[in-house]
C-alpha positions in Angstrom: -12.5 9.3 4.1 -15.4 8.5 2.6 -17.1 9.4 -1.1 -19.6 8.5 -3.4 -21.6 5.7 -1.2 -24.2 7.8 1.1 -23.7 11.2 -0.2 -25.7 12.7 -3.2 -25.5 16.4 -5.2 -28.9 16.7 -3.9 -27.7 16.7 -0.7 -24.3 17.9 -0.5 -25.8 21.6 -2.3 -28.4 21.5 0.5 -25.7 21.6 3.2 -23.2 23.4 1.3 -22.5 26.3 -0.7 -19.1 26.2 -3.0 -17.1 29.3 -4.6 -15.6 27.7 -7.6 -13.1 31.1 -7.5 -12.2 30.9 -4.0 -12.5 26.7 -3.3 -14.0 27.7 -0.4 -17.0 26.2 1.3 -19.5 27.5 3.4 -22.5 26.3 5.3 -26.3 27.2 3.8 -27.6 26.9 7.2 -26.4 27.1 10.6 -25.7 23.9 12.2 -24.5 23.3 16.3 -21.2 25.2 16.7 -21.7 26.8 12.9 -23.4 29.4 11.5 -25.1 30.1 8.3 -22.4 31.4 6.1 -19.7 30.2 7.8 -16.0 28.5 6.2 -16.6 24.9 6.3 -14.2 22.2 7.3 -10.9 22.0 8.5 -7.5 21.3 8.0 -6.7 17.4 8.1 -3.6 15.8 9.5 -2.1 15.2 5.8 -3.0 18.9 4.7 -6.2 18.9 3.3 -9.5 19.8 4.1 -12.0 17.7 5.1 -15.8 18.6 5.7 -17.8 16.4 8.1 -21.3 15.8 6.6 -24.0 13.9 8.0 -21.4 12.1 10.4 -19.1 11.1 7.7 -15.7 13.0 6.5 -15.2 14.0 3.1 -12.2 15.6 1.6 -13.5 19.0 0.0 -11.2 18.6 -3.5 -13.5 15.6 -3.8 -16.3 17.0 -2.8 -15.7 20.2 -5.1 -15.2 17.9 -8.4 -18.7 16.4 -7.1 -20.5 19.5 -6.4 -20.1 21.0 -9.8 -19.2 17.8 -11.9 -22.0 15.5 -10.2 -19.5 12.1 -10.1 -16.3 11.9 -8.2 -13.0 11.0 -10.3 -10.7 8.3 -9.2 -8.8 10.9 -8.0 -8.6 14.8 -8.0 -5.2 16.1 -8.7 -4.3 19.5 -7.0 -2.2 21.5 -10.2 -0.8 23.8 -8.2 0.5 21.7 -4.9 -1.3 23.6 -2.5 -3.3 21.2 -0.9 -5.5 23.3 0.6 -6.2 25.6 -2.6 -9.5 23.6 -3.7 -10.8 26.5 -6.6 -12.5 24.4 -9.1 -8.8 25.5 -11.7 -6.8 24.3 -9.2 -8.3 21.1 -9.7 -8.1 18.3 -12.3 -9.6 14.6 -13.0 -7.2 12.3 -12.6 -5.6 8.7 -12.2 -3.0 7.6 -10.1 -0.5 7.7 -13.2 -1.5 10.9 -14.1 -1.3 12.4 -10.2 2.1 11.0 -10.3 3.2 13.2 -13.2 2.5 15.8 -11.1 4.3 16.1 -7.8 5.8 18.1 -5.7 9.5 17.5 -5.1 9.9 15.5 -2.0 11.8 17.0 0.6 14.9 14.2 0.7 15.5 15.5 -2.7 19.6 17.0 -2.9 20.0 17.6 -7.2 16.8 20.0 -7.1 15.4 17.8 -9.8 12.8 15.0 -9.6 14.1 12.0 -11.3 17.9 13.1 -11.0 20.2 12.0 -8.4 24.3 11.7 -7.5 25.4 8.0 -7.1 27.8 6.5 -6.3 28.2 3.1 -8.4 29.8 0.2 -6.1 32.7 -0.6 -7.8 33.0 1.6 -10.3 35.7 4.9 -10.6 33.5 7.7 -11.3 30.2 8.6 -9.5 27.5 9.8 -12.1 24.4 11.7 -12.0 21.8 9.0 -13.0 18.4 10.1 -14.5 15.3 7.8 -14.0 11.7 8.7 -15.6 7.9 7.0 -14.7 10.1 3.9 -12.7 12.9 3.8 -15.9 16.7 4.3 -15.7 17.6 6.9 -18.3 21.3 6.6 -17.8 24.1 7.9 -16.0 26.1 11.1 -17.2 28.9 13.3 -15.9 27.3 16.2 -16.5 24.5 17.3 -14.3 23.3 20.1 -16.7 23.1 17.3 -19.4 21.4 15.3 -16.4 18.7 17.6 -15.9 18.7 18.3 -19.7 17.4 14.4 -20.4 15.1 14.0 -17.7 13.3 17.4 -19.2 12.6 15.4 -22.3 11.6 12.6 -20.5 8.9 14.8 -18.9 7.8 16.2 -22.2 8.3 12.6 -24.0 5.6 11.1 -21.1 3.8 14.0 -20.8 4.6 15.2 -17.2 2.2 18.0 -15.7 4.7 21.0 -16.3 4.8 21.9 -12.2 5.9 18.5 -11.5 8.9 18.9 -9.3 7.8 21.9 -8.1 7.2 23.3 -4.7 3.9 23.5 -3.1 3.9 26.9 -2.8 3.2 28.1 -6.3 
């Protein structure tokens, strides 16, 4: 998808019109197959929306930071999950560090907690629950509760987005 190269605020307000409350875009003026007024875009193959504009796709969280902010962010970090929920609070500038500490638990996921998992340790007698943080082993612990407990820290200690982990559906 593309961004920042061809496309101006100018531009995108003159095709556009975006409801910071609702996320939702709509069309100023009719265009072939559109009319004025009408929802913008459509769902992509990964979950978001994308608008095509002058023959090029944009991804409309991007394309909401821009339309209010004028400059598109590195990236734009969806709070909530909801990929397609792109009101302007849903939204946040971000980097790829701070997207990370904010995402939603993947679906291979068995503890229920992102960043705490059951091994089982080659050679060893007694399978733990290891903890791991931003790429960092935590430790290993009996006690899943006390598990769970240390990787909360850890998210308050690196200053985790407090829906990471969560599911999308908010």
């Amino acid at each position: 998808m593309a961004d920042t190269d061809t496309l101006t605020q100018e531009r995108l307000k003159e095709l556009l019109r975006y409801d910071a409350s609702t996320g939702v875009f709509t069309w100023n003026k009719g265009r072939r197959g559109c009319s004025e007024g009408s929802i913008a875009g459509g769902m992509n193959g990964h979950g978001y929306i994308s608008i095509r504009l002058d023959g090029v796709k944009h991804m409309a969280h991007r394309l909401a930071w821009f339309y209010v902010h004028g400059y598109y962010p590195v990236e734009v970090d969806h709070e909530n999950h909801v990929r397609t929920d792109n009101r302007l609070d849903n939204l946040r500038d971000a980097d790829r560090v701070t997207n990370g500490k904010n995402i939603t638990k993947p679906v291979t996921n068995k503890s229920g907690v992102v960043g705490v998992s059951w091994t089982k340790r080659a050679g060893k007698r007694n399978d733990k629950w290891e903890v791991r943080a931003s790429g960092k082993f935590l430790g290993y612990f009996d006690d899943f509760f006390e598990a769970v407990c240390v990787r909360k820290a850890a998210n308050l200690r690196l200053d985790f987005h407090p829906n990471h982990g969560m599911q999308g559906d908010l």
